[in-house]
C-alpha positions as CSV (number, residue, x, y, z in Angstrom):
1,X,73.6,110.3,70.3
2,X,72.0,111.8,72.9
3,X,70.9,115.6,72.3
4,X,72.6,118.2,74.9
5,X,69.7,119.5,77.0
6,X,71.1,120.6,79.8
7,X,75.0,121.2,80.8
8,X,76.2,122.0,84.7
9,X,78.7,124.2,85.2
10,X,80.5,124.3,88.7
11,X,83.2,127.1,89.5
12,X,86.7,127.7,91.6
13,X,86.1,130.4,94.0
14,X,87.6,133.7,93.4
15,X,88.4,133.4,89.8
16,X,89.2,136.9,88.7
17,X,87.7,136.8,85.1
18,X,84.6,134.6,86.5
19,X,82.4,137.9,86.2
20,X,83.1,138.1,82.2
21,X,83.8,134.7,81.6
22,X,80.6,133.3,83.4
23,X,77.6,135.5,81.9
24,X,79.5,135.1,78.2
25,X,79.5,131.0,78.6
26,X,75.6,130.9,79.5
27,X,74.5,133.5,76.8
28,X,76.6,131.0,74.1
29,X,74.9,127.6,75.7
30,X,71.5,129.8,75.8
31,X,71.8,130.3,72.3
32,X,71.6,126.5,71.7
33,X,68.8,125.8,73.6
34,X,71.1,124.4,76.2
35,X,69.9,124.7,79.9
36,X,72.8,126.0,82.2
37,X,72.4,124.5,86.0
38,X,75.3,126.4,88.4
39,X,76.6,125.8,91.4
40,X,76.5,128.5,93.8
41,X,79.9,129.9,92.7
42,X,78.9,130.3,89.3
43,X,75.7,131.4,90.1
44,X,77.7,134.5,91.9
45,X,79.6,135.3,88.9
46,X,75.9,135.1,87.0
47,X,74.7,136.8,89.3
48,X,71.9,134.8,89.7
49,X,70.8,131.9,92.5
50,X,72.9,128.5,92.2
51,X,72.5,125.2,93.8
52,X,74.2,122.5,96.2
53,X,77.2,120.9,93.8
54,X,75.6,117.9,94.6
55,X,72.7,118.5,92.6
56,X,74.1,120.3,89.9
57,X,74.6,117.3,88.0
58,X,70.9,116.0,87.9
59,X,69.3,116.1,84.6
60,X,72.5,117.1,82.9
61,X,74.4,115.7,79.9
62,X,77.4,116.9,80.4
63,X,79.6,119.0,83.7
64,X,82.1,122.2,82.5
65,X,84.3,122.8,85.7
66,X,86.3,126.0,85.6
67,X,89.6,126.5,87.5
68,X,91.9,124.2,88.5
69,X,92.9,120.6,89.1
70,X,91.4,120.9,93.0
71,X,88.3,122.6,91.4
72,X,88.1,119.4,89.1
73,X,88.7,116.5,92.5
74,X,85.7,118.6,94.2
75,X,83.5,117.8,90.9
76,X,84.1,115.2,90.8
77,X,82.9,114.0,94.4
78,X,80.3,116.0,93.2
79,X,79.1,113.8,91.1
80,X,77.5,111.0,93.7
81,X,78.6,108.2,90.8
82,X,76.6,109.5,87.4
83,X,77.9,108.6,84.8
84,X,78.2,112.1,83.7
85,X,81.3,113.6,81.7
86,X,83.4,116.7,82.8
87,X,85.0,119.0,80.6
88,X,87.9,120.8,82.5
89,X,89.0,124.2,81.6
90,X,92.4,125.3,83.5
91,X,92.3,128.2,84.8
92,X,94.4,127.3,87.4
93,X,98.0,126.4,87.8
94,X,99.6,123.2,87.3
95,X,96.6,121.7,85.3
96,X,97.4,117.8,85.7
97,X,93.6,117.2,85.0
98,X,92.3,120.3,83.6
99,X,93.5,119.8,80.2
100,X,91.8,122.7,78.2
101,X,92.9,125.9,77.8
102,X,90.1,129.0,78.0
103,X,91.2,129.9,74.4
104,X,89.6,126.5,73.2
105,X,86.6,126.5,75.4
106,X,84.3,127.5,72.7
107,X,85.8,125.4,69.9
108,X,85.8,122.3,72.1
109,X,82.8,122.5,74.0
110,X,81.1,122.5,70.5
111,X,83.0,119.4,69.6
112,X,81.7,117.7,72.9
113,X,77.8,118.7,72.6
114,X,77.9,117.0,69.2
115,X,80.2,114.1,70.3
116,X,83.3,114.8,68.6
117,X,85.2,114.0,72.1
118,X,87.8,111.4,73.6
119,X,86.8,110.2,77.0
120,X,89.1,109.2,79.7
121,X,87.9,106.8,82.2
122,X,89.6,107.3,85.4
123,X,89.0,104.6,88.4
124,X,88.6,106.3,92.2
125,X,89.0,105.2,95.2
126,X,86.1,104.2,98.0
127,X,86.7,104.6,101.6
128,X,84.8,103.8,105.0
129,X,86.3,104.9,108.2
130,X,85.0,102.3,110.5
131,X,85.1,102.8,114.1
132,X,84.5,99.4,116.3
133,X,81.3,97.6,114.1
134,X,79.6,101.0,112.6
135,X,81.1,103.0,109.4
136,X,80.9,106.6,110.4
137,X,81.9,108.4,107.3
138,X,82.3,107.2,103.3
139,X,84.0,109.1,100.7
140,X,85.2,108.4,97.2
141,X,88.5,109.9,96.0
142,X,89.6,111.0,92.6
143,X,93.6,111.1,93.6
144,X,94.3,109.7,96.8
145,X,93.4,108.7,100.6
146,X,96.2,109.7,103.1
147,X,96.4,109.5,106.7
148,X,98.9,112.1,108.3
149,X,99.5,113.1,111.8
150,X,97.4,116.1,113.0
151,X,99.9,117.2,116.1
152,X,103.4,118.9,114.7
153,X,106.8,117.5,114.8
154,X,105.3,113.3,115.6
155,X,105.6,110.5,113.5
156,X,102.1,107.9,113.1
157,X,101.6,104.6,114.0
158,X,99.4,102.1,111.6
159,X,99.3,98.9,110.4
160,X,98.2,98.4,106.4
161,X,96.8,95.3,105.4
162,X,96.4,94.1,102.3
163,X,93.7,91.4,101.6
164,X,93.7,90.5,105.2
165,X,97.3,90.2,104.6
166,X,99.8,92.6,107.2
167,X,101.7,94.3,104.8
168,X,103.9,96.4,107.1
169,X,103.8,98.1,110.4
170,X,104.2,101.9,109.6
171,X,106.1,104.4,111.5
172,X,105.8,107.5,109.4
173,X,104.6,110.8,108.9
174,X,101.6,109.5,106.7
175,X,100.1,106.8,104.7
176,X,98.9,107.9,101.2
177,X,96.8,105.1,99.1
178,X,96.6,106.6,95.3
179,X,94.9,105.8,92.1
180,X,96.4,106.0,88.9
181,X,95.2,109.5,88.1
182,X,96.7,110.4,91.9
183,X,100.0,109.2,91.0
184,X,101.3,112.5,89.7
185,X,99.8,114.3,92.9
186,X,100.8,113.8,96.9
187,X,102.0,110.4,95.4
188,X,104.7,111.4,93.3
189,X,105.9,114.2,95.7
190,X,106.6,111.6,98.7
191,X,108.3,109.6,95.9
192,X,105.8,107.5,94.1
193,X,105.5,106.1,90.8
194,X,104.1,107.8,87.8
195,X,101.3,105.4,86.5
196,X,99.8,105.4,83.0
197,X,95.9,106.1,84.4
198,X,94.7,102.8,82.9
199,X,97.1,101.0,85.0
200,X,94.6,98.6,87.4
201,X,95.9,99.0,90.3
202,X,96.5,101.1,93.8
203,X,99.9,102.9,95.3
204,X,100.3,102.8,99.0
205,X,103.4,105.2,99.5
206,X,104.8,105.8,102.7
207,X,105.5,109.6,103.9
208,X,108.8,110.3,105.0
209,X,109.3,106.4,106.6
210,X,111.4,106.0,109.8
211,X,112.7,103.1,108.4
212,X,114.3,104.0,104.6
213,X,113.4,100.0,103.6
214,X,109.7,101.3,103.4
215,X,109.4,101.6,99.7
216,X,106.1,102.6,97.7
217,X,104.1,99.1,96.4
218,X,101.7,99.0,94.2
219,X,98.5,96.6,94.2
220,X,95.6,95.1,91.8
221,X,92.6,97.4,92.2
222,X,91.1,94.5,93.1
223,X,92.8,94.3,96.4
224,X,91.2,95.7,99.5
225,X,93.3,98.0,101.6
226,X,92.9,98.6,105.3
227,X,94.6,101.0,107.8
228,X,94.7,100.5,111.4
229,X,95.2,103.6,113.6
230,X,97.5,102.7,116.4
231,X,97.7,106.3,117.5
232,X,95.8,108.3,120.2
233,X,92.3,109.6,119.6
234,X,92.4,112.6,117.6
235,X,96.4,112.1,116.9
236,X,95.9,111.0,113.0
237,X,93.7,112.5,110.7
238,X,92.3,111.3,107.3
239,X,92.5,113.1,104.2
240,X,90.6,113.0,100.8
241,X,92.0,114.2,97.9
242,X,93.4,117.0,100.1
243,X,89.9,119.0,100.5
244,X,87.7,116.8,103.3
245,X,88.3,114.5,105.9
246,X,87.8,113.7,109.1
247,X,89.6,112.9,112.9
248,X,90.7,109.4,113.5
249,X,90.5,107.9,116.8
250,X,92.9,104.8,118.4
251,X,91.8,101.6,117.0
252,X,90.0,103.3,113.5
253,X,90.3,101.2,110.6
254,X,90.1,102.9,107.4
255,X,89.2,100.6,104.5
256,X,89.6,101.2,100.8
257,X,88.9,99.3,97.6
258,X,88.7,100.5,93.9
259,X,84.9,102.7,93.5
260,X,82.5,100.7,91.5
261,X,82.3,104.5,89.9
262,X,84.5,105.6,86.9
263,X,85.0,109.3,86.1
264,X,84.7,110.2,82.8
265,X,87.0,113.2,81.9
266,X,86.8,114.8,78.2
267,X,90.0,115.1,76.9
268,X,91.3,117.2,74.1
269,X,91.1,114.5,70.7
270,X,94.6,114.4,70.1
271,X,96.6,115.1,73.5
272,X,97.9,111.9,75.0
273,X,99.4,110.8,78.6
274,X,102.9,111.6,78.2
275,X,102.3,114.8,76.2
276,X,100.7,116.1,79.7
277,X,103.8,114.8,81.4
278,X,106.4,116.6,78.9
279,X,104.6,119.9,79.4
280,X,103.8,119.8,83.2
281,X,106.7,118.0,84.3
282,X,109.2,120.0,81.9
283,X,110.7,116.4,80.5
284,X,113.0,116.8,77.7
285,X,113.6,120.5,78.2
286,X,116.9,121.9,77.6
């Protein structure tokens, strides 16, 4: 096994305890020899200089994200395709991703630098927005890729094909094409399936359909996926993993197809899928 020589740490914004909890993490990873690289959020709470969260990655073994499931989907863009584990610690809400809790951080985070982990692997999702023959933007999504309508109160207009394949004409108020790990986001709250995250294949659910016969379906993540903006310039707008996007304009395809990158999430060694569900879902409560 590789030795731990460096670690990147990346940071929600505004986390109240980030002042105590920030300076006490890099004095415990100093003491092992361990080199700390920080984003510029951390690097407040350090009070010292960060870096782009694009580079905070380079050179490092492992990624510890604190906050929340959206702090986790930006770190993991973050991550430009290394092959690089995270270890998520919620101090967020909900906490469908960040499965560690900040009284383990210690505890676990030494099981991890010596190897003593469980790795999820966790396909995403790469997109193009083409616009006639040029691609004028490329992201790669963690959860999901949804087109919505950007004016109030109007329903969208786009055709999803599947393979080359028309799949349906939509009339809705958005399109939302999920992975696995997305399928308990957006997904699940415009009625989606819950998918174990090892499940190959993509969701394309419908938002709020005109017509109720417009179901979710679910595809091989082999299959390519492409969206075909019917609407008026600046009418629909793209979403990724609900924190960047961009306008689309009349006649804007937007392609997706499973990333050739997987993201490799430490998990704690003996929490499975459908413990996560029990908790955060409340299943089987009485």
């Amino acid at each position: 096994m590789q030795a731990t020589k460096a670690v990147g740490v990346i940071s929600k914004p505004g986390l109240e305890r980030g002042f105590e909890l920030v300076p006490a993490l890099l004095d415990w990873l100093a003491a092992r020899g361990i080199e700390a690289r920080l984003d510029e959020e951390t690097g407040m709470y350090a009070q010292r200089p960060g870096m782009d969260r694009g580079l905070v990655s380079e050179g490092a073994q492992l990624v510890i994200v604190l906050g929340g499931d959206g702090t986790l989907l930006a770190a993991a863009r973050a991550l430009g395709g290394r092959e690089i584990p995270l270890f998520p610690v919620n101090l967020g809400g909900l906490g469908f991703l960040t499965a560690f809790k900040l009284e383990e951080l210690y505890d676990e985070l030494e099981r991890a630098l010596h190897g003593q982990h469980r790795i999820s692997r966790r396909r995403m999702i790469a997109c193009e927005l083409r616009r006639q023959e040029a691609v004028v933007a490329r992201f790669d999504a963690l959860n999901d890729v949804v087109v919505t309508k950007a004016a109030l109160a109007r329903m969208i207009d786009l055709d999803a094909y599947v393979d080359a394949h028309l799949m349906c004409t939509f009339k809705a108020d958005g399109l939302i094409v999920a992975t696995p790990t997305g399928s308990t986001a957006y997904s699940l709250s415009a009625g989606g399936p819950i998918m174990f995250p090892t499940v190959a294949a993509l969701i394309i659910t419908p938002i709020c359909p005109h017509m109720l016969t417009n179901r979710p379906v679910v595809v091989p993540d082999t299959s390519v996926i492409e969206l075909v903006c019917r609407d008026g310039d600046g009418e629909t707008y793209l979403t990724i993993d609900g924190q960047v996007g961009e306008p689309v304009q009349a006649g804007d395809r937007i392609v997706c197809r499973a990333s050739e990158h997987m993201l490799s999430l430490i998990r704690p060694p003996k929490q499975r899928f459908f413990d996560v569900l029990r908790a955060k879902l409340k299943w089987g409560e009485r």
